[in-house]
N, C-alpha and C positions, 0 to 999 in steps of 0.2 A: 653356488648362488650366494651372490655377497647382501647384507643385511644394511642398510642406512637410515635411520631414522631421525628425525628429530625429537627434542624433549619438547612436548605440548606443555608440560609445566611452566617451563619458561612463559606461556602463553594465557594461561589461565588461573594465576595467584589466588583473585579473588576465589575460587574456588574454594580453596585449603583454609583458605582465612575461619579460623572462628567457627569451623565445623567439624563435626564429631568423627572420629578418624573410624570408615568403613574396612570391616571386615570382608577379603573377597578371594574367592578360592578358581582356578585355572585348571578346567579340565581340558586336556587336550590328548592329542596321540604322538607317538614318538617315532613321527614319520622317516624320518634324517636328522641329521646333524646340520642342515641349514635350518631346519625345520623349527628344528630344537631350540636355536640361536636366538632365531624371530622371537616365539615364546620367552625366552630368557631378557632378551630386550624388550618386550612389550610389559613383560612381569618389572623388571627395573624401572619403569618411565614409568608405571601404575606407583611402585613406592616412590618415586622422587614427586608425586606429586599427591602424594601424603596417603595413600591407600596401602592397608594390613593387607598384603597379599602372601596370600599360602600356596604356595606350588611345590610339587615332590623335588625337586630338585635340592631345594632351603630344608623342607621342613619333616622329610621322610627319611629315617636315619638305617643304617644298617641293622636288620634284623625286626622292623617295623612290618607288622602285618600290611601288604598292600593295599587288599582290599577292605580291609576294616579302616585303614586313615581313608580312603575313598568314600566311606558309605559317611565315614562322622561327618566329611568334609560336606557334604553333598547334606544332611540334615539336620545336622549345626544350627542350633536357632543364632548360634552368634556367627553366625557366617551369614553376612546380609545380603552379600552378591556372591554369585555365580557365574564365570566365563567359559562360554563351550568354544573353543578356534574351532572354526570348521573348515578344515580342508579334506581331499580328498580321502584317506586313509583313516582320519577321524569317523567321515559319515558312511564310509563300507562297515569300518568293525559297528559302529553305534546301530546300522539297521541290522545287520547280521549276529546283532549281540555277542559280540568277541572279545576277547581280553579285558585287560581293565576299562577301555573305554566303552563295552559292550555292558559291565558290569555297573557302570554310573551311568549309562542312558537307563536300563531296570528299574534304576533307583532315581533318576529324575525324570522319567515319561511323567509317572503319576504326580512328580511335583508341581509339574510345571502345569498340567492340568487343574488342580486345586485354585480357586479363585483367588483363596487366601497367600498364596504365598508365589503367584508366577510371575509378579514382579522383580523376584531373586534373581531368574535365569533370564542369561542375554548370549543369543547365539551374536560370534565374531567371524565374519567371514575373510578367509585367509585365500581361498582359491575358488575359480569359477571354474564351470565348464565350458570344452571350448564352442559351444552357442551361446558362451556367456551369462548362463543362469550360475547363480548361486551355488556352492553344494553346500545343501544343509539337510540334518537329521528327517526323517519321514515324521516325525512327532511336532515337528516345529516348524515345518513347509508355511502354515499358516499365518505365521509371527512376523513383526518388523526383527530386524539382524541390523545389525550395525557393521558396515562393509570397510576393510580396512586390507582389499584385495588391491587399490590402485594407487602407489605412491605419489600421484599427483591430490587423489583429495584425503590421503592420510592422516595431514594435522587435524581438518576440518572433522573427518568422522571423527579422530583420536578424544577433540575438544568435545562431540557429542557422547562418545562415550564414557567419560570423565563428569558429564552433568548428569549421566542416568546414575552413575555410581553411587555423587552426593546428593542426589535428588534436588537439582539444582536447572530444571529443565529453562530453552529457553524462550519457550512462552509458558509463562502460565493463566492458569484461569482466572479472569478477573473477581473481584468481587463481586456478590449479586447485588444488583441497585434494584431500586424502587420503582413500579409498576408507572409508565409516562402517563402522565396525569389525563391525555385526553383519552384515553382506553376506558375510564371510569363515565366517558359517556356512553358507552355500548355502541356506538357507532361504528357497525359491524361493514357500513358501504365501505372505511377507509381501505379495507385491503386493495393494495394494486396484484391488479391479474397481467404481469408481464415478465415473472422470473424464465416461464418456459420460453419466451420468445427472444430474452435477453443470452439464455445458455445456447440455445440454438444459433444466432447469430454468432457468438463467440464461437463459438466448436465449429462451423462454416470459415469464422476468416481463418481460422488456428489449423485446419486443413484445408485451407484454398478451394474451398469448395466453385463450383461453377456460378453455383445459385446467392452467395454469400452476400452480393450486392442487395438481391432482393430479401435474405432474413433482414440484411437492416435495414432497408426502404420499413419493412412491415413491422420492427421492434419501435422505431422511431413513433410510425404514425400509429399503432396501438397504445402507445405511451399517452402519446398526446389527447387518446381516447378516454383514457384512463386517469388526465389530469383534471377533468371534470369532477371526478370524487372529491378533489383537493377542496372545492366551493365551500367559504365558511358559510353557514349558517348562525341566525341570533344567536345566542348564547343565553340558554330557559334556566339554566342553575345560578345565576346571581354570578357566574363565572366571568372576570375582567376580560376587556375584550383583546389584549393584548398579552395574556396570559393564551386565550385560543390560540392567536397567530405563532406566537412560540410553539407551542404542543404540536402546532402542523406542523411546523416547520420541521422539528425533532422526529415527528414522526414520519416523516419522507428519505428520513438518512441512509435504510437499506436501500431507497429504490434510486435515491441519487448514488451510491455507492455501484448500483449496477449500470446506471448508464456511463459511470465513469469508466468503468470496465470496459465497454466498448468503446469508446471515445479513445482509453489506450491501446487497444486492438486495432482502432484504426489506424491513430497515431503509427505505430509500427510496422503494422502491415497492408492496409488496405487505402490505398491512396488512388481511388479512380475514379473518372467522372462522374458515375453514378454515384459513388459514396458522397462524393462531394456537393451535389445535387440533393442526396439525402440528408446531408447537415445542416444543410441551408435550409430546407425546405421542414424542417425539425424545429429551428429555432425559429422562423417563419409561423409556423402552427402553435406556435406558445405565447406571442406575442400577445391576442387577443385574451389571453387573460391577466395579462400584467391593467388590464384595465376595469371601472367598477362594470359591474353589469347593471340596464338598465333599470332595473328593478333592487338594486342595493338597499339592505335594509338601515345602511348608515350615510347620513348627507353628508359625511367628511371621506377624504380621499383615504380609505384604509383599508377597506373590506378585501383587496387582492394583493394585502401584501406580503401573506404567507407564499401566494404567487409573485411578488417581486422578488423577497430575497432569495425562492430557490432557481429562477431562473437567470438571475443575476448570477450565483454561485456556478450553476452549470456552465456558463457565457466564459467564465472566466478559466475555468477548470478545462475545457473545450480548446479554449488560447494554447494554454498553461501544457497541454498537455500537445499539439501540434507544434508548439513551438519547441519544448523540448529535446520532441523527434527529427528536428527540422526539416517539418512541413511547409516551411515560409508560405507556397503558394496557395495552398490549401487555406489556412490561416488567413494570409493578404483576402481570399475571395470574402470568407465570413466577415470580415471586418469591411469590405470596400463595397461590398454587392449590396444594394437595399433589399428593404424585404417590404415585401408586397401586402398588407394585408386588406380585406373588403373595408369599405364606411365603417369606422367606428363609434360609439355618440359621442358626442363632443368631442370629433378628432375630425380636420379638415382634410386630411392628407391619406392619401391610400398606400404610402411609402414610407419606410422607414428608415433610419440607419441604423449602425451598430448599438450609437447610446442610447435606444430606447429598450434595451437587455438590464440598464441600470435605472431605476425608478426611484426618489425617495420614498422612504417608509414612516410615517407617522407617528404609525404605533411604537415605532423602538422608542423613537425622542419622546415619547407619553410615559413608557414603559421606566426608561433611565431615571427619568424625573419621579416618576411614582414611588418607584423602590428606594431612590434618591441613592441609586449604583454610582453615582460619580462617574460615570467610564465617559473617557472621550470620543468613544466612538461603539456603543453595544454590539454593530452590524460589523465591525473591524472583527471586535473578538469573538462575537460568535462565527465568523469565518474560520478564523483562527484555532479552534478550540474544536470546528468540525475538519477540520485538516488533520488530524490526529485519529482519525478513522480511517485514512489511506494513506497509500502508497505515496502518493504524490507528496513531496516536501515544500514547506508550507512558503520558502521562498521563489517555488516559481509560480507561486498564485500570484507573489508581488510582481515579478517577473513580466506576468500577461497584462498585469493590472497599469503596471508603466509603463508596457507596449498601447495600449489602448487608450491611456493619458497622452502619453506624445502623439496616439495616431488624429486624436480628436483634436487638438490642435495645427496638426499639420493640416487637416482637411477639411478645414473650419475655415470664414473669416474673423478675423479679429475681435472680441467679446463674444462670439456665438460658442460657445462651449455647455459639453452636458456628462459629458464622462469625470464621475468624481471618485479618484481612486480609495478606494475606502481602504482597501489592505496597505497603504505605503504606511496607514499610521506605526505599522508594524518597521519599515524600512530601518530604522535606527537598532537595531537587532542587526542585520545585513549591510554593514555598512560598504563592504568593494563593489566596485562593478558588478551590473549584473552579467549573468554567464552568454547569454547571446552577444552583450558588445564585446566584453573583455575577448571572447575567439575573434570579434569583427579587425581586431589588432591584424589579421592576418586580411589583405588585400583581396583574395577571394573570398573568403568566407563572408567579409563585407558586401560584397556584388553579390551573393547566394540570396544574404537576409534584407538586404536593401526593400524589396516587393512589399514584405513585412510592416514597414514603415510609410511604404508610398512613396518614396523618395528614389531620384537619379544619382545623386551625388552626396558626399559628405557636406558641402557647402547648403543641402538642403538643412540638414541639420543642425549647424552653426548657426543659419539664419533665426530657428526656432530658441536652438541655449540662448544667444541675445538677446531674444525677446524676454526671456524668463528673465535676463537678467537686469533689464532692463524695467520690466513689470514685474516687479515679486510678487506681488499680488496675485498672482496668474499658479503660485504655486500654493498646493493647499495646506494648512499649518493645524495643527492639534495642541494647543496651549503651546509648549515648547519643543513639541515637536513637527519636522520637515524635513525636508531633504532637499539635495544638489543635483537637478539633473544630469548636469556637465558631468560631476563623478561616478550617478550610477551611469552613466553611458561608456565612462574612461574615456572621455570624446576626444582627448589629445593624441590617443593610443589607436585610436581608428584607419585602419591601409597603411600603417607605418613599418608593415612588413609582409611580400610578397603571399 
């Protein structure tokens, strides 16, 4: 059995940097001579990347008591880590308490039990069985193991177990912050009641379940049930009213955080008419509270704008996250389909399009000014800043946000425009192509996402950069900053190859 390893060292310096060189002893069995070799290379690659490791082979000399350097080794307060290899031969003699390895399971069961100190011991898995489980010790069945049975993800564990060593893990716990300010209302209605119906639709698409269309018909329209709690009310503690619309808004992050979950589930997997019918008919039911209600306790347009900016952010994260997966059509329907809603007051119209997902918000420009934040755009960075809570990378918000800029002007006449990209103020961070055209360089890929755009031809699209450039006006500018459609499109580089 021949032995090839990489040095993870090579891989993880900052590691070693400027941290206290751990103490760490290798129990193992002396299954074979390949056996042996692994251990002897794994013990090598722990010191090259700065680990005091103690193994009998180094550090147990002729005529050295075995079991006594075993029992020190094993209760050493300066021996900080502990490595059990488990392979097979190891977990026979360690349940059957046999030889030396039978002799330091005696003396680490109760260790590793102790609350105080079972962060020392870390079983290493060297060999499965063949249905693939694990073989690890009966005392330690319960435990995470760090698996380092599969030469394909070996560096990846190696680097995991190189961070438990210098306790260098790679998430850690944040800091504790500060109780969010609108909690000190007791406003006990804010919770939303839809974690269960959000896991249930996931766990549906994630096994293709039969019924999966309808958990999300019912996550969606429970939501929207449940966004009624959102309703500010006056604000009885002398509390600013755009201090409120913050605090909701902050306060909705887990629950926007779950419907984004599903929006990537469907992204990925569930792409069928009924779904698509349900995302329409989702963002459809949300619409009427982008608007005041008649009875608003404030005569200026503000009272729903903790309801503007989070369904604006959904609208865009929705794009952001279809486009990605490239859902073009899916995408194209949300963007092209109007949405229906009853008489609104003071709204003439029973139809809507895309850009009425993006609403000015008043209270931010009241907010900027109050605190005299300077920021060029508040609604920019607080996007921005809640992008750092997912998954999703914060450039294909801009991504959706410049598909929905060109879409509104391709589908518009001339001055009628309402889609105002708030995240491009960010674009100057991102300066290449965005990632949808720079693939469109390829001739099909371009005729995939074309639907996206609304467009037959690239010649639709040159028509539109002319205009821009013709009208600068037409693009939106933040003191000194802007951006070039023409380059984030790469528009020269469009079907210029099969």
């Amino acid at each position: 059995m021949s032995v090839s390893l990489k040095n993870p060292a090579l891989l993880s310096p900052v590691l070693c940097h400027l941290v206290a060189t751990p103490r760490l002893f290798i129990s193992y069995s002396w299954s074979n001579r390949a056996h042996e070799a692994w251990v002897l290379q794994i013990a090598t690659e722990l010191r090259d990347s700065g680990v005091d490791v103690i193994l009998d082979k180094w550090d147990l000399k002729e005529g050295d008591d075995a079991h006594a350097f075993m029992e020190q080794m094993v209760s050493d307060a300066s021996i900080q880590k502990v490595l059990m290899i488990c392979d097979e031969d190891y977990v026979t003699k360690a349940d059957e308490r046999k030889g030396g390895v039978g002799t330091e399971t005696q003396i680490i069961t109760p260790e590793i039990y102790s609350a105080s100190v079972q962060a020392k011991f870390v079983a290493v898995v060297r060999e499965r069985r063949p249905n693939g489980e694990p073989f690890l010790p009966i005392h330690y069945r319960s435990r995470i193991y760090i698996d380092l049975s599969d030469q394909a993800t070996y560096t990846d564990n190696f680097d995991k177990l190189l961070r438990w060593i210098f306790d260098k893990p790679v998430h850690k716990k944040p800091a504790l912050g500060s109780m969010p300010n609108f909690l000190n209302d007791d406003n006990s209605d804010f919770k939303l009641a839809t974690s269960s119906r959000c896991r249930s639709a996931l766990e549906a698409i994630r096994t293709n379940s039969a019924n999966a269309d309808g958990l999300i018909k019912e996550y969606f329209d429970h939501l929207i049930t449940e966004f009624k709690k959102l309703r500010l009310s006056a604000p009885q503690d002398g509390t600013v009213f755009d201090d409120t619309v913050v605090a909701s808004i902050d306060a909705f992050l887990p629950y926007r955080n779950e419907v984004i979950s599903v929006f990537a589930s469907i992204a990925r997997f569930r792409d069928t008419p009924e779904v698509r019918r349900s995302l329409h008919r989702f963002f459809e039911g949300l619409i009427p509270f982008l608007f005041e209600p008649s009875n608003s306790f404030y005569l200026h347009d503000s009272s729903a704008d903790n309801y503007r900016f989070i369904i604006h952010e959904l609208f865009l994260y929705c794009i952001a996250l279809l486009v990605k997966n490239e859902r073009f059509q899916l995408a194209a329907e949300l963007i092209e389909t109007d949405y229906y809603v009853p008489r609104l007051a003071n709204n003439d119209s029973e139809m809507f399009s895309f850009e009425v997902m993006r609403k000015h918000m008043d209270s931010l420009v009241t907010r900027n000014q109050r605190l005299k934040l300077s920021h060029l755009s508040l609604r920019a960075d607080m996007l921005e800043q809640r992008s750092k809570h997912t998954d999703v990378p914060f450039r294909d918000i801009l991504q959706a946000d410049f598909i929905l800029f060109l879409r509104d002007h391709l589908d518009r006449p001339a001055g009628s425009f309402h889609w105002y990209p708030e995240t491009l103020l960010y674009v100057y961070q991102h300066a290449a192509a965005f990632e949808v055209f720079a693939r469109s360089k390829s001739a099909r890929y371009f005729d995939s996402m074309k639907p996206l755009l609304g467009i037959s031809s690239k010649t639709d699209l040159a028509d539109l950069l002319d205009r821009f450039e013709k009208e600068p006006q037409l693009i939106p500018k933040w003191s000194y900053h802007s951006f070039s459609p023409r380059a984030l499109t790469a528009f020269e580089q469009i079907g210029t190859k099969p």
